[in-house]
Backbone bond lengths (Angstrom), bond angles and torsions (degrees), N, CA, C in turn:
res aa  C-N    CA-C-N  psi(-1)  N-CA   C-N-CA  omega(-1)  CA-C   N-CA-C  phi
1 X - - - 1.454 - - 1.520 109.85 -
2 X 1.787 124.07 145.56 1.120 100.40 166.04 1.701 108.03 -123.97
3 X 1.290 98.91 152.51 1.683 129.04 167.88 1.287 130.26 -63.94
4 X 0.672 133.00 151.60 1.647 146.48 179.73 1.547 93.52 -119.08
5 X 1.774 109.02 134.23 0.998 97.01 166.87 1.805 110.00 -154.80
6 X 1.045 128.40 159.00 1.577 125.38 173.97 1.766 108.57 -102.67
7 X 1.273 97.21 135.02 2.122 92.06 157.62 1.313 106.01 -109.25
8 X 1.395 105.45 130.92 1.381 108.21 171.24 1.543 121.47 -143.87
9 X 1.410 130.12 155.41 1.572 109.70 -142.56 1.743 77.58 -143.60
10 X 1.199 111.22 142.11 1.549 126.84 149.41 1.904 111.47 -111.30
11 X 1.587 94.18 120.59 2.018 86.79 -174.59 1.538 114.41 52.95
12 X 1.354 111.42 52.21 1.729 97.33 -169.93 1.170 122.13 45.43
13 X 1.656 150.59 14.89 1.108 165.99 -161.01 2.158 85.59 -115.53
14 X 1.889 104.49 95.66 1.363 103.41 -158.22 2.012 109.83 -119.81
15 X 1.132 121.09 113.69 0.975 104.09 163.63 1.919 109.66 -130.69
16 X 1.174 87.92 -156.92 1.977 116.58 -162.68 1.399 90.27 -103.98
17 X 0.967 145.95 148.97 1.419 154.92 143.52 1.606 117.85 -151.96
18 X 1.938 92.68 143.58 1.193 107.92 -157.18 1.771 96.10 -122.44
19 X 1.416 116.28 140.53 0.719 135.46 168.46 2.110 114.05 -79.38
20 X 1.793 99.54 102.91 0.966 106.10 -164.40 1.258 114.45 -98.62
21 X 1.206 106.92 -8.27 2.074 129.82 162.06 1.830 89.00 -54.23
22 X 1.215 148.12 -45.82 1.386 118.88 -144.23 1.733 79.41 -130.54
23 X 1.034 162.49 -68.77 1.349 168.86 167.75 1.756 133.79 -63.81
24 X 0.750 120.12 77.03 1.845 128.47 159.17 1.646 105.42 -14.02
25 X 1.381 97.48 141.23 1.501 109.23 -163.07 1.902 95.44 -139.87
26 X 0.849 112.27 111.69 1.291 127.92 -174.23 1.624 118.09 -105.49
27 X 1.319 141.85 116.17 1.296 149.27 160.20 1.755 88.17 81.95
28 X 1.204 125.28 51.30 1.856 122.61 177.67 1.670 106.03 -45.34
29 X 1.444 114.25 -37.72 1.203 122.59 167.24 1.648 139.93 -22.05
30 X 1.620 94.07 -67.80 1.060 122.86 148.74 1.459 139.11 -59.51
31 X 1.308 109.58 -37.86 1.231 117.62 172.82 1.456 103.56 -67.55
32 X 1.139 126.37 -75.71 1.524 147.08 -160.61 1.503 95.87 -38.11
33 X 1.098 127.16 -27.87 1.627 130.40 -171.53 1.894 105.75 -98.34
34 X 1.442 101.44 -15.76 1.725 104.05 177.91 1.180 83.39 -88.66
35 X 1.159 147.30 -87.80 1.952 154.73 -86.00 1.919 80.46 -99.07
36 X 1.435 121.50 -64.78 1.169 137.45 -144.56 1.694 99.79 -63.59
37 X 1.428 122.61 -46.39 1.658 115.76 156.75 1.487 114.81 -24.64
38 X 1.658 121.11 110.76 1.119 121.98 144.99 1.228 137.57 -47.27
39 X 1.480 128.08 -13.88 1.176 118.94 -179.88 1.347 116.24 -112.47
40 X 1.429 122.32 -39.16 1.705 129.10 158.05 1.251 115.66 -87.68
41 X 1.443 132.65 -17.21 1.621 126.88 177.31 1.726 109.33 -96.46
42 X 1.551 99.05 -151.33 1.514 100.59 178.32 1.661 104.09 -95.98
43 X 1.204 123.51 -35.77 1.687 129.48 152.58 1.100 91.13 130.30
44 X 1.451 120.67 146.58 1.271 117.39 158.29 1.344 123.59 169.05
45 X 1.352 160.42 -128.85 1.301 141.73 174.09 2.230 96.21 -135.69
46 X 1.428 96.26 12.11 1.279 94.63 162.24 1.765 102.56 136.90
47 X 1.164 109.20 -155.48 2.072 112.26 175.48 1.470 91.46 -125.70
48 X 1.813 91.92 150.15 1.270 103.81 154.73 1.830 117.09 -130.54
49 X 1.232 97.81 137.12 1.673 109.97 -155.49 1.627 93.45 -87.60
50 X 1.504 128.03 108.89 1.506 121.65 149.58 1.482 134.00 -76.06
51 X 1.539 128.78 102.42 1.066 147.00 -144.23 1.712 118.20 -101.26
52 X 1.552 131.62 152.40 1.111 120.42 -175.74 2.332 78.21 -80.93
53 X 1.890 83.20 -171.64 2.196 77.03 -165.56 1.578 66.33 -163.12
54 X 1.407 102.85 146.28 1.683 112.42 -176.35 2.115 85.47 -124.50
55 X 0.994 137.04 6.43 1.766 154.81 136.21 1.218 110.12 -84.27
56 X 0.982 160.25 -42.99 1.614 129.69 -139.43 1.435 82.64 -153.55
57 X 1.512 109.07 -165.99 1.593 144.12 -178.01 1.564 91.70 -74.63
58 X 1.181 129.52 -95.28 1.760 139.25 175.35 1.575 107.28 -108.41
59 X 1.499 91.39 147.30 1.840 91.44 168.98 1.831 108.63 -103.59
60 X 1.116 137.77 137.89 1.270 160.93 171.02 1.350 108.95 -72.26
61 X 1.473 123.04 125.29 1.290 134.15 156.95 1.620 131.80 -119.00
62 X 1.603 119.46 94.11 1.130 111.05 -172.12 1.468 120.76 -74.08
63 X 1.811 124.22 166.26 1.322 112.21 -179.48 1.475 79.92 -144.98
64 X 1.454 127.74 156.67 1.100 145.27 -168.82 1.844 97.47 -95.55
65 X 1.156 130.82 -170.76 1.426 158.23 132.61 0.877 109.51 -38.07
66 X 1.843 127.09 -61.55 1.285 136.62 -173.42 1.352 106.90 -79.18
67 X 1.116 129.17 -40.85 1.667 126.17 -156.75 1.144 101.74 143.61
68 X 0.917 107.31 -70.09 2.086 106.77 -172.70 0.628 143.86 -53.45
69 X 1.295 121.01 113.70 1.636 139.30 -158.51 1.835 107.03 -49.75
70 X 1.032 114.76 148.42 1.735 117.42 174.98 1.732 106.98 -112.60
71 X 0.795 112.25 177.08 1.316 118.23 169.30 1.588 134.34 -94.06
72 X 1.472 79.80 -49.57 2.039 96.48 169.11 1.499 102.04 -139.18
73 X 1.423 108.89 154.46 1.536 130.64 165.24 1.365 99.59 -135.36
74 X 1.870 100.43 106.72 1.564 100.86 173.16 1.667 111.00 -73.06
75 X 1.331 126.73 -26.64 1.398 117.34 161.31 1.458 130.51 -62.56
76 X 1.974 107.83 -47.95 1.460 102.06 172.75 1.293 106.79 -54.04
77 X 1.004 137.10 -74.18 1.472 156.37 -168.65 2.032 101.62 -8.88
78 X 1.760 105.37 -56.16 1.388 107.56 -178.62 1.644 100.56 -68.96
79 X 0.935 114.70 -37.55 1.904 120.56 -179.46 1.662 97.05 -64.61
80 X 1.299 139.41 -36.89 0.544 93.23 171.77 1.746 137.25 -89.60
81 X 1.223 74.11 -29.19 2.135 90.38 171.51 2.064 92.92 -33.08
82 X 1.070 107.66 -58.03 1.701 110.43 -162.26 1.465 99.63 -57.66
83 X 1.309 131.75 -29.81 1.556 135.12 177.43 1.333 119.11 -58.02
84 X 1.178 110.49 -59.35 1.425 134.43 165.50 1.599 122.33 -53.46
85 X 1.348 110.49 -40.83 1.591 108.56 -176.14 1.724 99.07 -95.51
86 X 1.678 115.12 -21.35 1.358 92.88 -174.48 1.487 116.44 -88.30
87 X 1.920 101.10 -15.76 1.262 103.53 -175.44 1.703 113.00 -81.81
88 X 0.996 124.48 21.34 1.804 129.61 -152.41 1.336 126.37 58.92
89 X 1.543 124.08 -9.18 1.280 128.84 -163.34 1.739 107.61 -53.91
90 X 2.032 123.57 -52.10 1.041 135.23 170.41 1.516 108.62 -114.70
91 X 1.345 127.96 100.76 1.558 111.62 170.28 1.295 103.66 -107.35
92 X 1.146 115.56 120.05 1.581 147.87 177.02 1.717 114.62 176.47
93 X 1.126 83.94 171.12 1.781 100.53 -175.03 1.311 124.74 -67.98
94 X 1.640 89.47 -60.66 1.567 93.47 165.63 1.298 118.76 -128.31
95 X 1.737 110.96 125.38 1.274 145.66 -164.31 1.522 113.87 -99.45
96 X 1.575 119.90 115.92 1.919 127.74 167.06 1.260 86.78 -63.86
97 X 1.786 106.80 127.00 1.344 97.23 142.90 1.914 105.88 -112.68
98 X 1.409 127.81 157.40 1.610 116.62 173.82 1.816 94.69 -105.30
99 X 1.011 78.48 -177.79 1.937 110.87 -176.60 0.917 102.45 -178.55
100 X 1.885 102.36 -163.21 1.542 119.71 -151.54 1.672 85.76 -102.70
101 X 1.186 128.17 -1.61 1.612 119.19 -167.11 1.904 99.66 -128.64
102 X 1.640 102.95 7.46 1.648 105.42 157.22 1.446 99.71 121.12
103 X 1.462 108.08 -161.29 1.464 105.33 177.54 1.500 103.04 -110.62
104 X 1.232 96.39 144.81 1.616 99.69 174.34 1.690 109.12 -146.39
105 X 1.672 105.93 131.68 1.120 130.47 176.49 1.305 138.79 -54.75
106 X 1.672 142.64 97.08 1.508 141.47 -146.92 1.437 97.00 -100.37
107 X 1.158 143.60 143.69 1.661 148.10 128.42 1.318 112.27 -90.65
108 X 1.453 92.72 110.53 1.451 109.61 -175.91 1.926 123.56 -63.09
109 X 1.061 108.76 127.00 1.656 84.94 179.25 1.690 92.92 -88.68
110 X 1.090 127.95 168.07 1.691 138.49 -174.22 1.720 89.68 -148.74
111 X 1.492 91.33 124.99 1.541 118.62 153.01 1.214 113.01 -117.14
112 X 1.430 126.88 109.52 1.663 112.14 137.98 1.799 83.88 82.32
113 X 1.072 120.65 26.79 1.503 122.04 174.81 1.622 119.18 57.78
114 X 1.515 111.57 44.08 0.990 137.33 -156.26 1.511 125.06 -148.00
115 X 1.621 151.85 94.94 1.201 147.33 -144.17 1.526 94.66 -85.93
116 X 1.072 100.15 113.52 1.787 115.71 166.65 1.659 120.34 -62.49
117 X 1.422 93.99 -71.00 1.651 116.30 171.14 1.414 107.76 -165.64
118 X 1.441 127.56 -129.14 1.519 126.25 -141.67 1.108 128.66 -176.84
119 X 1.023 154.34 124.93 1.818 159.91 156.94 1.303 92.46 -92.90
120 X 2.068 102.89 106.83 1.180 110.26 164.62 1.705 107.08 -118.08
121 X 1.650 91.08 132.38 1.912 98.24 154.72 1.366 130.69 -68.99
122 X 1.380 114.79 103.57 0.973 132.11 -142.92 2.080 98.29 -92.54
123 X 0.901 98.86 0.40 1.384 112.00 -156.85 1.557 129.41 42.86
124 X 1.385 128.81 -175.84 1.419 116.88 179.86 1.436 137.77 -69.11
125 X 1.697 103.66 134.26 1.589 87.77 -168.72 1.845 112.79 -75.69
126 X 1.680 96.16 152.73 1.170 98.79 -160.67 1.581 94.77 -91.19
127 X 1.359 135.13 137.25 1.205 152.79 -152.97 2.034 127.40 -116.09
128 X 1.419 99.13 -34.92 1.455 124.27 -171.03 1.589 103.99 -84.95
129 X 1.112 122.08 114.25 1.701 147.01 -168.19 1.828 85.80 -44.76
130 X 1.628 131.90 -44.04 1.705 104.99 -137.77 2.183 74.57 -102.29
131 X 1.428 112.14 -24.53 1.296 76.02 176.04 1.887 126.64 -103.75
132 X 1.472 115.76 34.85 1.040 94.93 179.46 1.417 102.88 -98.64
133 X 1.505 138.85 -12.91 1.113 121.41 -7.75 1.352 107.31 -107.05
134 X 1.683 113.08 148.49 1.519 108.30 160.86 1.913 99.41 -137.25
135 X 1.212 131.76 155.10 1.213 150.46 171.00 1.522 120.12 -45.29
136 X 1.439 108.65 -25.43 1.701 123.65 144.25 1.466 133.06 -27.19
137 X 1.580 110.24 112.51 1.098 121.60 -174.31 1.751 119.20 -98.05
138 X 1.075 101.53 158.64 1.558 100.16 -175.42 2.090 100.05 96.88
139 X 1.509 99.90 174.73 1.470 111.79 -168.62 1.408 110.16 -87.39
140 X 1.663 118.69 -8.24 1.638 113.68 168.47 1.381 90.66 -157.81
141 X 1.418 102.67 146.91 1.832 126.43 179.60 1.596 105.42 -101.12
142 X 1.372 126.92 65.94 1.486 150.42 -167.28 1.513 112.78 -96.28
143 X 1.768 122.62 98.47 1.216 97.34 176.00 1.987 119.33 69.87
144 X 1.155 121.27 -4.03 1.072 124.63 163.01 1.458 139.68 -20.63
145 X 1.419 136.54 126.34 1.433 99.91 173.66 1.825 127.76 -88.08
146 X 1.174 130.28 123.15 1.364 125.67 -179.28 1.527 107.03 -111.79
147 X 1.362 113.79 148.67 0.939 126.55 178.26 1.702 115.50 -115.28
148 X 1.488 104.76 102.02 1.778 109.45 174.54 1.488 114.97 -158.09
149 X 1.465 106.24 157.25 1.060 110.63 -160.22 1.925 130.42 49.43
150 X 1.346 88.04 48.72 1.514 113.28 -170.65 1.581 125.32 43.58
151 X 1.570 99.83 22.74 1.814 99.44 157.86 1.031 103.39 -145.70
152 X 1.726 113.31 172.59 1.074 121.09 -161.59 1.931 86.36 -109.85
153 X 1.658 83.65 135.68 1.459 103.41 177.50 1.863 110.88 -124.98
154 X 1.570 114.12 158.63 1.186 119.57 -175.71 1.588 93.30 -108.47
155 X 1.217 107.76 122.22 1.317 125.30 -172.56 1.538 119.61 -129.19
156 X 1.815 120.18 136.98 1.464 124.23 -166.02 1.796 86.08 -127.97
157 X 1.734 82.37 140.45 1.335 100.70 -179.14 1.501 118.40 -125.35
158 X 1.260 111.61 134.80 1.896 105.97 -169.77 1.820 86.25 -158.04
159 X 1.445 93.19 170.05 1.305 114.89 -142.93 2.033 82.73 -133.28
160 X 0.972 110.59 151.74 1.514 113.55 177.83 1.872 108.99 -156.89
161 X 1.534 106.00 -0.03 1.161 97.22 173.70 2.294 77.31 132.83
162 X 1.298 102.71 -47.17 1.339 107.08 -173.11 1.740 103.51 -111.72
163 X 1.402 124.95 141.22 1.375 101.04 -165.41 1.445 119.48 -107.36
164 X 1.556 147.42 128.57 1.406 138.94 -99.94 1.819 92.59 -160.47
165 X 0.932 116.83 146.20 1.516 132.80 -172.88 1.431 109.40 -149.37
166 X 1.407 120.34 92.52 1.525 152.75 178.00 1.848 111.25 -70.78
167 X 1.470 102.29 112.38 1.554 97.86 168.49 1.237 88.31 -128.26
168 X 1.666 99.61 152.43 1.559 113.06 168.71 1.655 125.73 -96.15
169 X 0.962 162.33 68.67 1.162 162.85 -66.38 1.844 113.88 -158.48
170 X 1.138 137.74 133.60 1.647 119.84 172.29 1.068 121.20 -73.27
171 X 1.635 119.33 -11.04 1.396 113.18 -164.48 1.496 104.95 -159.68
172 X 1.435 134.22 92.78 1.161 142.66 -150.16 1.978 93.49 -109.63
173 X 0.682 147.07 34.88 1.591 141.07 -148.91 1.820 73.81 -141.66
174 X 1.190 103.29 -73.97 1.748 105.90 -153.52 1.936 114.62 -76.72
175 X 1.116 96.14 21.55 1.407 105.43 -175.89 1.356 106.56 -80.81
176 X 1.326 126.46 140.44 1.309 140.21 -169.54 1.791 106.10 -103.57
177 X 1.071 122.04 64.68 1.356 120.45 -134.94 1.583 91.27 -93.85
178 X 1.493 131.23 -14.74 1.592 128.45 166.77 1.494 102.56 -53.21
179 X 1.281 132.01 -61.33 1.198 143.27 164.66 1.721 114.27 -19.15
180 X 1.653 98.93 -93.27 1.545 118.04 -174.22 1.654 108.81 -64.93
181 X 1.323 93.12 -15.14 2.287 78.27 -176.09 1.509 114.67 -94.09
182 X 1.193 107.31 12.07 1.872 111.87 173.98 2.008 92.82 -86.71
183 X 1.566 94.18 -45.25 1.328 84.88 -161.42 1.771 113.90 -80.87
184 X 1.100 130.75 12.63 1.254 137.26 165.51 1.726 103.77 -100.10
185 X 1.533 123.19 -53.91 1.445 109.35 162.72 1.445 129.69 -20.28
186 X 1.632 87.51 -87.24 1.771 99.06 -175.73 1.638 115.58 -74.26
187 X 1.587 118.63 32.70 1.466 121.20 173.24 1.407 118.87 -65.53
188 X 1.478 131.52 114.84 1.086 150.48 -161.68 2.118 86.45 -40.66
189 X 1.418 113.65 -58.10 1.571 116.27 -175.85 1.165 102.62 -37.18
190 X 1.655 152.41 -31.65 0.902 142.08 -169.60 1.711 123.38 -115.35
191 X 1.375 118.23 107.15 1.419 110.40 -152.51 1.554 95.76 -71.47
192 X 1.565 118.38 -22.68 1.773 96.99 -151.01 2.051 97.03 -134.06
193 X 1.420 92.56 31.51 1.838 115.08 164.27 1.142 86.18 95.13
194 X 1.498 107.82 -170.66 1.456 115.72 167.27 1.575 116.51 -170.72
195 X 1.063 127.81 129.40 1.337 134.36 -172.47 1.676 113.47 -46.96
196 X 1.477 144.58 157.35 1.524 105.30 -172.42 2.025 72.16 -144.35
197 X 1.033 117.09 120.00 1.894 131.30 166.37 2.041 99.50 -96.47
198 X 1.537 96.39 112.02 1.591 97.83 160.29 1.488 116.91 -95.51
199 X 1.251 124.21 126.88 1.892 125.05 -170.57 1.416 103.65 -125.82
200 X 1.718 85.53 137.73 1.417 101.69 177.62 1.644 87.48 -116.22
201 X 1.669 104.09 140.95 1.782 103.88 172.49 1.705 110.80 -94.18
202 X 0.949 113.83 106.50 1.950 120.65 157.18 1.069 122.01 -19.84
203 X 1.907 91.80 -68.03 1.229 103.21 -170.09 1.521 97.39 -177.89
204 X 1.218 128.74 -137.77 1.588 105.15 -157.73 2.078 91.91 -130.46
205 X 1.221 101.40 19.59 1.595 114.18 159.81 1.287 118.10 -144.54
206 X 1.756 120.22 21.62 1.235 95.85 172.79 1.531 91.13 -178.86
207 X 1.946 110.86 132.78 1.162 120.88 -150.47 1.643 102.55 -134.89
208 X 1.471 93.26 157.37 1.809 86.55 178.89 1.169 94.44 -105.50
209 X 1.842 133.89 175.19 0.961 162.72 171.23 1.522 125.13 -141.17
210 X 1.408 99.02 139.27 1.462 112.33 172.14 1.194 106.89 -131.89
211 X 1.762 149.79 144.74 1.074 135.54 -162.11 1.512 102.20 -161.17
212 X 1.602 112.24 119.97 1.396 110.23 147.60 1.179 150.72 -104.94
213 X 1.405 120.57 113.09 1.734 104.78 -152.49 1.573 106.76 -109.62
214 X 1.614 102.95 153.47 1.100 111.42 -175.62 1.160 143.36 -58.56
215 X 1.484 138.64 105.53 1.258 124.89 -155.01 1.695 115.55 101.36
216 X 1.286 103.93 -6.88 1.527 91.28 -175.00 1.732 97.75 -150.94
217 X 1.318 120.89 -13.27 1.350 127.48 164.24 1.298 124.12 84.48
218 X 1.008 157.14 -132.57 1.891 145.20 166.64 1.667 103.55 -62.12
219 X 1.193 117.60 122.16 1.192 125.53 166.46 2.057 132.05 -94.38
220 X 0.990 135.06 165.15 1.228 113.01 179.18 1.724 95.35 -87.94
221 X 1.258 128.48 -54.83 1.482 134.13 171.61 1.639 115.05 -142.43
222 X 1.076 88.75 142.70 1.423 110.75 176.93 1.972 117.57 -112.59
223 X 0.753 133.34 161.41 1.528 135.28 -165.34 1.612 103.27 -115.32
224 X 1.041 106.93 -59.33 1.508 129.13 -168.45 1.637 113.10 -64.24
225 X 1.889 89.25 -25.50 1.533 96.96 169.41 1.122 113.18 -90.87
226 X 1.410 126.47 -37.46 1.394 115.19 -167.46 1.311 111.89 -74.11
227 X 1.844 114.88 -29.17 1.935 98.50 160.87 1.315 113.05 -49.23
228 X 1.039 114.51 -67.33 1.796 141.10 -162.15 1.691 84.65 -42.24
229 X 1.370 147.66 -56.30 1.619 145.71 172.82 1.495 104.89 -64.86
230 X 1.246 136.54 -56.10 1.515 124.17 162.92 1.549 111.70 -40.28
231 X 0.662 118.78 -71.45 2.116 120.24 176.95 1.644 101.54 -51.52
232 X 0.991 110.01 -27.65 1.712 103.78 -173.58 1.936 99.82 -82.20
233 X 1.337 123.36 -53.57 1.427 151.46 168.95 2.053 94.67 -33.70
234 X 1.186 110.65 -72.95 1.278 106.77 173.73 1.636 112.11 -48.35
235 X 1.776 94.55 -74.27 1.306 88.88 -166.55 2.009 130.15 -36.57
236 X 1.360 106.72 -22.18 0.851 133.91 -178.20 1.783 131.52 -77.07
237 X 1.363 88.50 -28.85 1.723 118.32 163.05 1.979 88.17 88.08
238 X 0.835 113.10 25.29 1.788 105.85 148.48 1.382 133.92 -63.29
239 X 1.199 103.10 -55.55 1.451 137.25 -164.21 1.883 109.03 -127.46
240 X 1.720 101.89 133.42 1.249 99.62 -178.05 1.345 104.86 -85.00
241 X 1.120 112.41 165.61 1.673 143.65 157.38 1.955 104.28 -55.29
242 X 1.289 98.64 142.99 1.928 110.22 173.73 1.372 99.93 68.59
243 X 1.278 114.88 -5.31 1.684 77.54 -169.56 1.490 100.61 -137.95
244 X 1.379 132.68 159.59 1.748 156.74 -138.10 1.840 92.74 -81.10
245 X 1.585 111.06 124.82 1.397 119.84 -174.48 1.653 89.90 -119.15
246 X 1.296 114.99 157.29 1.586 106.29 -167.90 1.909 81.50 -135.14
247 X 1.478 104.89 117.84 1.499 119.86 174.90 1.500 105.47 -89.54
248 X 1.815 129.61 112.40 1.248 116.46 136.16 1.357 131.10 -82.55
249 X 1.427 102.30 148.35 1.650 118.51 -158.03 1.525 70.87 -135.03
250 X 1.540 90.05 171.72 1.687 127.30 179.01 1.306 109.12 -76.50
251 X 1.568 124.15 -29.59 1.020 122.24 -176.83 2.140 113.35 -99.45
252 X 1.482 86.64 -7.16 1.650 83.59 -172.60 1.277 108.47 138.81
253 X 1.614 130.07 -159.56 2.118 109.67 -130.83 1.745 72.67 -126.02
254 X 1.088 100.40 125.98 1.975 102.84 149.21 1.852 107.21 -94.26
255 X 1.588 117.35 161.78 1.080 132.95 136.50 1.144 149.91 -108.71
256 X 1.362 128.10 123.82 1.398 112.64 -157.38 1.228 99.07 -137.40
257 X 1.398 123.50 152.50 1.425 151.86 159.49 1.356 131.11 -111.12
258 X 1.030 131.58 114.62 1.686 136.79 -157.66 1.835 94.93 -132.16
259 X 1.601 98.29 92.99 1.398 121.62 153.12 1.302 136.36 -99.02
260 X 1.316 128.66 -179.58 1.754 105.40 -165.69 1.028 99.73 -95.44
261 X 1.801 120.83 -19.09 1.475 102.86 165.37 1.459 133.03 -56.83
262 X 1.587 105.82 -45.66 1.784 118.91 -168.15 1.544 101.84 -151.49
263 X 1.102 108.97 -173.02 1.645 141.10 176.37 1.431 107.51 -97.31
264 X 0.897 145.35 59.74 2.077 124.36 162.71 1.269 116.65 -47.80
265 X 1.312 93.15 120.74 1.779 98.49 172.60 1.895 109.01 -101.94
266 X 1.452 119.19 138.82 1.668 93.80 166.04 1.339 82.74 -144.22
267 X 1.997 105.63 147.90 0.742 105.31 -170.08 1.738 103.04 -169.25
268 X 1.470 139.43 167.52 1.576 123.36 -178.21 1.846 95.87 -88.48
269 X 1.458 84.71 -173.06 1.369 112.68 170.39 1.342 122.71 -172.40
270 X 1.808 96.28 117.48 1.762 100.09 -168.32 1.382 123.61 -92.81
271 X 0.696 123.18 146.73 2.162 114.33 149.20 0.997 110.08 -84.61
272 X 1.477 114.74 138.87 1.429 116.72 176.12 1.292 112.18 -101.70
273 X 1.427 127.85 -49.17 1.236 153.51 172.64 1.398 125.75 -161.91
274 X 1.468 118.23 177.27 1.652 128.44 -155.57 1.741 86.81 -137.55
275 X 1.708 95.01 153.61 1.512 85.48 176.83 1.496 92.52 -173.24
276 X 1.648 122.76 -155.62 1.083 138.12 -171.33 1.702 106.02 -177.55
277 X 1.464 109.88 132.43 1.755 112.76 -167.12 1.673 81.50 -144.57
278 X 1.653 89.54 156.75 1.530 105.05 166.28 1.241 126.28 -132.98
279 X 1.377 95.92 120.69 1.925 101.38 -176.85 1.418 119.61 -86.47
């Protein structure tokens, strides 16, 4: 059979997405682990499935590299809002999208009648060790000590819908992170993996990132991480509370805001290209 399909990337943060309003998507599982190979697939850090949603505007389905479904993609998430408003499916500003971690609300930026990227409500970060989940006891996992990859590291844990383990680091460039990011993943502390963000602080509004996420391995940017490192940055007394933290990633700058209501994410969203493959 063949597919229709879009690439579209937030911060180099890149997947496949299929429009599941007009086409049936069968074994995504499987697929998501063919297409996402750079060298025999279309490449990418996995698919994202656009869904009819009986809640929101469209419902979102992530698939990992490996297979496994995620919960949230703070990058797909703006890719997809831009799918939807550029393709006519939702034209308005602000677009529900649902998932597996709820519905959450996009403000569209519009150029030239055209979705750029997005200010998404990211909702509240989740804070409590058994539900983000990590094996962490007590009412916040702050600065912690963990032990992986044969040292002991101080590690912050937050939950954003996807669940995320924050170190602060002096030198995030020379990290060998194929190496060290298996062994923070598959850490016995974490029953169901865990995303792992290394941070270097700038300055006290604006942080670098390196990130390995689960299931799909060094990423260029992640969304879900760079809140999940803003909430860690505060919690931590780096970075203040209310006010705009500017994340570099490999692929390019997130913004984030960490209030006691929610998470704001802002951030672009590209097309790369349009196409058609046959499985």
């Amino acid at each position: 059979m063949k597919l229709n399909f879009t690439k579209m990337h937030g911060c180099g943060n890149d997947y496949v997405y299929f429009n599941c309003l007009e086409q049936p998507i069968e074994n995504p599982e499987e697929l998501s682990v063919r297409l996402s190979d750079r060298h025999f697939g279309i490449g990418g850090d996995g698919i994202i499935l656009i869904c009819p949603s009986d809640t929101a505007d469209v419902k979102m389905r992530i698939f990992n590299a490996d297979g496994s479904e995620g919960k949230m993609c703070g990058n797909g998430i703006r890719c997809v809002g831009k799918y939807v408003y550029d393709h006519g499916i939702v034209r308005k500003p602000e677009i529900a999208i649902d998932s597996l971690s709820g519905v959450k609300l996009l403000q569209m930026e519009i150029r030239d009648g055209i979705a750029v990227g997005a200010t998404v409500n990211m909702g509240q970060a989740i804070l409590t060790p058994s539900e983000i989940p990590t094996k962490f006891t007590g009412d916040r996992a702050v600065a912690v000590p963990l032990n992986a990859n044969g040292e002991e590291n101080r590690v912050t844990c937050v939950s954003m819908g996807n669940p995320h383990c924050v170190l602060f680091v002096d030198d995030v460039d020379s990290l060998k992170l194929e190496q060290i990011g298996p062994a923070f993943e598959n850490h016995e502390m974490f029953p169901e993996r865990i995303n792992t963000e290394f941070i270097r602080v700038i300055d006290d509004h604006t942080l670098q990132m390196r990130v390995w996420e689960r299931g799909s391995g060094e990423t260029w940017a992640c969304g879900t991480g760079a809140c999940a490192s803003a909430v860690a940055a505060v919690l931590n007394g780096y970075c203040p509370k209310n006010e705009e933290i500017t994340l570099h990633l490999r692929g390019g700058d997130l913004r984030i805001r960490y209030t006691d209501e929610a998470v704001f994410m802002t951030g672009p969203a590209t097309t790369v290209f349009e196409g058609s493959i046959e499985i």
